[in-house]
LOPANU-962122 format. One record per residue (C-alpha): residue in one letter; x, y, z. Coordinates in steps of 0.02 Angstrom, whole numbers, plus 50000, padded with zeros to 5 digits. Layout:
N
aXYZ
...
END
This chain:
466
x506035076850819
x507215066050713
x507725074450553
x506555062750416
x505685067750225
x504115069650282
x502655055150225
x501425062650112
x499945055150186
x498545059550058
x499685055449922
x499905038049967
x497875036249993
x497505041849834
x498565029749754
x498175014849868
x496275019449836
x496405021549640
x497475004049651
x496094995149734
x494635001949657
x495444999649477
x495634980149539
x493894977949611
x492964986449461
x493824973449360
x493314958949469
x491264965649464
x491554969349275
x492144948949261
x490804943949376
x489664953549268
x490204947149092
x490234930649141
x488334928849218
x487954935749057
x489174922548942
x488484908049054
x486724911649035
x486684913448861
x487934896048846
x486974885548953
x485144892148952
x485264903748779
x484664915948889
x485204935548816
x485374945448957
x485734963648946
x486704968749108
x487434987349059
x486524994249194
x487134982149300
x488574993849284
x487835005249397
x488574992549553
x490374998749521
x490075015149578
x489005010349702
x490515000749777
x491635014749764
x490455026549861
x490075010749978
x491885002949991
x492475022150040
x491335026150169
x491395008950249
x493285010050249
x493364995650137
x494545007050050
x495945006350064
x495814995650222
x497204998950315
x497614991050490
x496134981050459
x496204962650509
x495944952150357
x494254941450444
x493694960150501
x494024966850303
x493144949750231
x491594954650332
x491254972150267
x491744967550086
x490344953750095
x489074965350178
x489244979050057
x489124969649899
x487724959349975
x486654979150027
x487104984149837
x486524967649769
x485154968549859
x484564985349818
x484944980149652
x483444966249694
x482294976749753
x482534988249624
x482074976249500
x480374972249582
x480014989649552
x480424993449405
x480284976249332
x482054977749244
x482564965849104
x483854956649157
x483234938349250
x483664936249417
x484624922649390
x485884933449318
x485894944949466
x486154929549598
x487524922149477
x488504937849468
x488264943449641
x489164924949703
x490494928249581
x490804944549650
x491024937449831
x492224926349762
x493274937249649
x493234953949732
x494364945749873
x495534936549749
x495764953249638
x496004963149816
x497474951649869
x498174952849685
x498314971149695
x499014972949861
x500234958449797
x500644972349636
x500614986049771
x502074977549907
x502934971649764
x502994991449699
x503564996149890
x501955006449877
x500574999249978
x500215006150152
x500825016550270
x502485017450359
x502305013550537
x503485017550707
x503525007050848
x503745011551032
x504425001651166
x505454991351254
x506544981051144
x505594965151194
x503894972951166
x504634980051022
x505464965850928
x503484957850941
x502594971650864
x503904972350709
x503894952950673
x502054954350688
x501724967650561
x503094961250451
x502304943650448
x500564952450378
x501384962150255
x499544965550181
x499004973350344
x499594989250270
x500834994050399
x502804995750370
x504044996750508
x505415010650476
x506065010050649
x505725009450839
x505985022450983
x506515014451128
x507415020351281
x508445004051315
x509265003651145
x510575015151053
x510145025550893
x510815013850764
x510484997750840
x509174984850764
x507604977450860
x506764963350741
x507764969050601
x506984988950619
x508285004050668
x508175010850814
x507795027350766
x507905035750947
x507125036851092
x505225037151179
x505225056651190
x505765058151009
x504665058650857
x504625056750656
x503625063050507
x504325050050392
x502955038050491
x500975042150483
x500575027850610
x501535025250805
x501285008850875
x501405011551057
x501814992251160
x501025000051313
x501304991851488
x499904984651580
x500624992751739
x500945010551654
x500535024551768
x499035036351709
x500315052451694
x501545045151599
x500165038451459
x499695056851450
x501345064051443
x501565052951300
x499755053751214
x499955072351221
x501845073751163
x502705063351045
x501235052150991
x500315066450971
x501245070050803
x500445053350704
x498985053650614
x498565036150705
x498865028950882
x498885010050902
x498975003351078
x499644986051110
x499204981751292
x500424968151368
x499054959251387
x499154939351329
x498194925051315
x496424937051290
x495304937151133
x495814949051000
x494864949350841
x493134955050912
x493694966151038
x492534980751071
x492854997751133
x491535003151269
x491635021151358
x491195019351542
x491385037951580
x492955042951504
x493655028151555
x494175013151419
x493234997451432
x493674983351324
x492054970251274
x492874953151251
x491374942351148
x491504922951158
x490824918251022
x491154897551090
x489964901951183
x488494905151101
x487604888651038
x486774896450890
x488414902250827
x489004884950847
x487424875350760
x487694888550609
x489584881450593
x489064864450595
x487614865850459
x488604876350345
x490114864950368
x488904846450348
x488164856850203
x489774859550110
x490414843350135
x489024834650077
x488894847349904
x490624845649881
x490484823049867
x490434823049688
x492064830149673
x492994824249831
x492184804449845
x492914801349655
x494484807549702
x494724795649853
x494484783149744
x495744784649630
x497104788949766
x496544771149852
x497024764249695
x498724771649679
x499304767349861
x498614749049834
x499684749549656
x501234754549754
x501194740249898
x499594729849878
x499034735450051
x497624744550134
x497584761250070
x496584767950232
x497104766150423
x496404774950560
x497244782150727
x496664786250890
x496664805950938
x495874816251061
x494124825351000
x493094837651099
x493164835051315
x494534825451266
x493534810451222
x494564797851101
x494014792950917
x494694786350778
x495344798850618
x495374791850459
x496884793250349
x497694788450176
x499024775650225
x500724786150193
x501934775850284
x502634756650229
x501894741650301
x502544740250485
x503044757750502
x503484757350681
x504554745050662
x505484753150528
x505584770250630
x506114760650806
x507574753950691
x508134771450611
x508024778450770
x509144765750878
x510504770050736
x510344785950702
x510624798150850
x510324816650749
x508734808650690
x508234803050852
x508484821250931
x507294827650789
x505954815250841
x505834816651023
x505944837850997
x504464837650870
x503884820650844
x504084822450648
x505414820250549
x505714829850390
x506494813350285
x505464802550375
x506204785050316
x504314775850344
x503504788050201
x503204780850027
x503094788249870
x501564791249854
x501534794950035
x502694809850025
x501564818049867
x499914815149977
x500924825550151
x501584838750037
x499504840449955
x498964838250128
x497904825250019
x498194811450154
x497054822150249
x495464819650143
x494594803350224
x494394812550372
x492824823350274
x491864803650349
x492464812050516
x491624827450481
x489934817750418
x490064805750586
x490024822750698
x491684819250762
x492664833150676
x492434850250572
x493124856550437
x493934870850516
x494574869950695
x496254863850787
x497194847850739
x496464830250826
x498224825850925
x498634809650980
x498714809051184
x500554807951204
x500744824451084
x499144834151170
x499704828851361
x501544837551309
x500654853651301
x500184868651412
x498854865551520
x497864882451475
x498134875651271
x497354858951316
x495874865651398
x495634878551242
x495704865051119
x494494853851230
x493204864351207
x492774862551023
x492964849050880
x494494846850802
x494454851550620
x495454845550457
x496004862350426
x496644873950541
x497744891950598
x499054881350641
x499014874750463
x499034888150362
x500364898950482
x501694887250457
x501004870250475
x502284860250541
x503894869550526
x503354881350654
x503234865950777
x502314863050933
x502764882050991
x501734887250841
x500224872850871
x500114881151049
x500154898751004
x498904897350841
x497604884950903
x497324893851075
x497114910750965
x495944901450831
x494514895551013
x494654911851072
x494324920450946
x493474909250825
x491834916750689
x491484911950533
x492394925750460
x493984917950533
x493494899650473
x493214905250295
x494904916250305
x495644897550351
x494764889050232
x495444901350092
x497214901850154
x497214880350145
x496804880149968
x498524892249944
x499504881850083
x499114864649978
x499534870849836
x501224878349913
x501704861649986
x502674875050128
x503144869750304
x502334851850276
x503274834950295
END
């Protein structure tokens, strides 16, 4: 055992819990207040809604035994879900109690609060685990074991999802000195070795592991955590709805594809025509006044189209704001033949960062991801989604892996995507490869609204787009 101050386990879930409940009671008290404030404004309806104070504690009860709370090791798509089918049960009941009793309050005021609760619970979730990391109190700290390859994965993984809940204080690996750093963690000793500074071990198992030595280490040092995780070597398999099945005492993973069930599908593509066409009012005027501005700047066409690949790799045309000068290629073939660093940067990535063909206006509508927005008359023409991988032109799509071509060939492109919000284009064609093959295999509409949340932040952020 290495010599560590033990982790006080229950200490840290009572004030993780407290945190988060403190956060989401706010969030159904807002909700709350302002069904009431907007029915009275608008309709000068009173509505009396203290015992609609009775759904906080319902939550807390709910939240706790669905391990909504404090959620831990939970992947954020797998988190959204429960959160939106508990508040929906306690809304509900809320509903039915009602029809019993006949309670005062309208039911308009129940459906208004109940959306606003779906819609701030999440926000005032990711606020306090923001005020939690930023506290160095939020989750618990983790241990990784492994090979310093395996390794060095696990700890960039968990360190990119800081709200995952898990902290890396250091990795046991038999390769690697005490002292020595894997993905910025200490090596802390090695496999046969243990700590009670860490509550969770994250073992990076082999595939080809023999049976006695996953015992020997089940049943010795891992034995020690209050949670196992087993990462598998196992790549290029879905992830997110992964099912343990027990075939006898022996461990049977249930890989879903959801890609391939056609009612899954039809419900994306309602939903998504649905919110397009609810959300014209406020998108259509918008396009307007951007056409204006790009025809102010040059006096030319403010829209062009490109060709791109779609699903079976069929070719359409995406619609765009014109970002570039008139006679862009010309301009780029010219910038190009003189200057060689900037010619290196295109034929590695195909973008450049101070692209010289980009206008003004151009360079505000990349950085908004605005230049984006005529492609919603994709969506409407059936040609895109709103969520899904990026439509590639064929010279970009034929430069990548076979296996990530046939993945992307399989669905729609979308406006939006993982690749998007994980980076977008600083993390380069690696990251289009890696992020769009995980988005097919593992796509729901959990994961699409997860995107759809996360592109709202990215546009705002401007980060990783050029």
């Amino acid at each position: 055992m290495i010599s560590q101050r033990p982790f006080s386990y229950w200490r840290r879930f009572v004030s993780n819990t407290l945190v988060l409940l403190v956060f989401d009671s706010l969030a159904l008290l807002l909700a709350l207040w302002i069904a009431r404030v907007a029915l009275y404004w608008l309709h000068d309806i009173p509505v009396n809604l203290e015992r609609g104070l009775l759904i906080i504690p319902a939550w807390w009860v709910g939240s706790l035994l669905l391990r909504v709370t404090p959620g831990w090791g939970e992947a954020v798509t797998e988190q959204l879900r429960r959160k939106v089918l508990l508040i929906s049960v306690i809304y509900g009941m809320v509903v039915a109690a009602m029809f019993i009793i006949r309670g005062p309050a309208p039911r308009i005021a129940v459906l208004f609060s109940y959306v606003l609760s779906l819609l701030l619970l999440p926000a005032f979730r990711i606020l306090a685990k923001r005020w939690l990391i930023n506290w160095g109190r939020w989750g618990l700290p983790v241990v990784v074991y492994g090979t310093s390859r395996s390794a060095k994965f696990a700890v960039h993984a968990m360190r990119d999802e800081p709200g995952l809940g898990y902290s890396v204080i250091g990795v046991f690996d038999d390769e690697a000195q005490p002292g020595e750093d894997i993905g910025g963690a200490p090596v802390l000793g090695r496999l046969v070795d243990h700590t009670p500074a860490a509550a969770v071990a994250v073992w990076t198992i082999p595939v080809a592991m023999s049976p006695g030595v996953v015992s020997r280490m089940l049943g010795g040092p891992l034995a020690h955590y209050r949670k196992v995780v087993l990462l598998p070597d196992i790549l290029e398999i879905p992830t997110l709805w992964v099912r343990p099945r027990d075939f006898l005492g022996i461990l049977g993973l249930e890989m879903a594809s959801n890609l391939l069930n056609p009612l899954s599908r039809a419900v994306k593509t309602v939903i998504e025509l649905a919110l397009t066409l609810l959300t014209l009012p406020l998108w259509l005027p918008l396009m307007g006044l951007i056409s204006l501005l790009i025809w102010i700047e040059d006096r030319h066409a403010p829209f062009y189209t490109q060709l791109r690949l779609g699903k079976q790799g069929r070719p359409f045309r995406v619609i765009k704001f014109r970002s570039m000068v008139f006679e862009a290629e010309r301009v780029l073939q010219e910038r190009l033949a003189q200057d060689a660093a900037l010619r290196t940067e295109w034929e590695a990535n195909r973008k450049l960062k101070r692209d010289p063909r980009v206008t003004r206006i151009g360079r505000w509508l990349r950085i908004s991801s605005l230049d984006e927005l005529p492609q919603l008359f994709n969506v409407l023409a059936g040609q895109m989604t709103l969520v899904g991988p990026r439509p590639l032109p064929e010279y970009h799509q034929a430069g990548l892996s076979e296996t990530t071509r046939q993945l992307r060939e399989q669905v729609r492109p979308g406006i939006t995507g993982l690749w998007q919000v994980s980076g977008r284009a600083a993390s380069g064609t690696t990251g289009l490869e890696r992020w769009d093959a995980y988005y097919v295999r593992n796509w729901s509409f959990w994961l699409d609204i997860v995107i759809l949340a996360r592109t709202i932040k990215e546009v705002f952020s401007g980060r990783g787009a050029y």
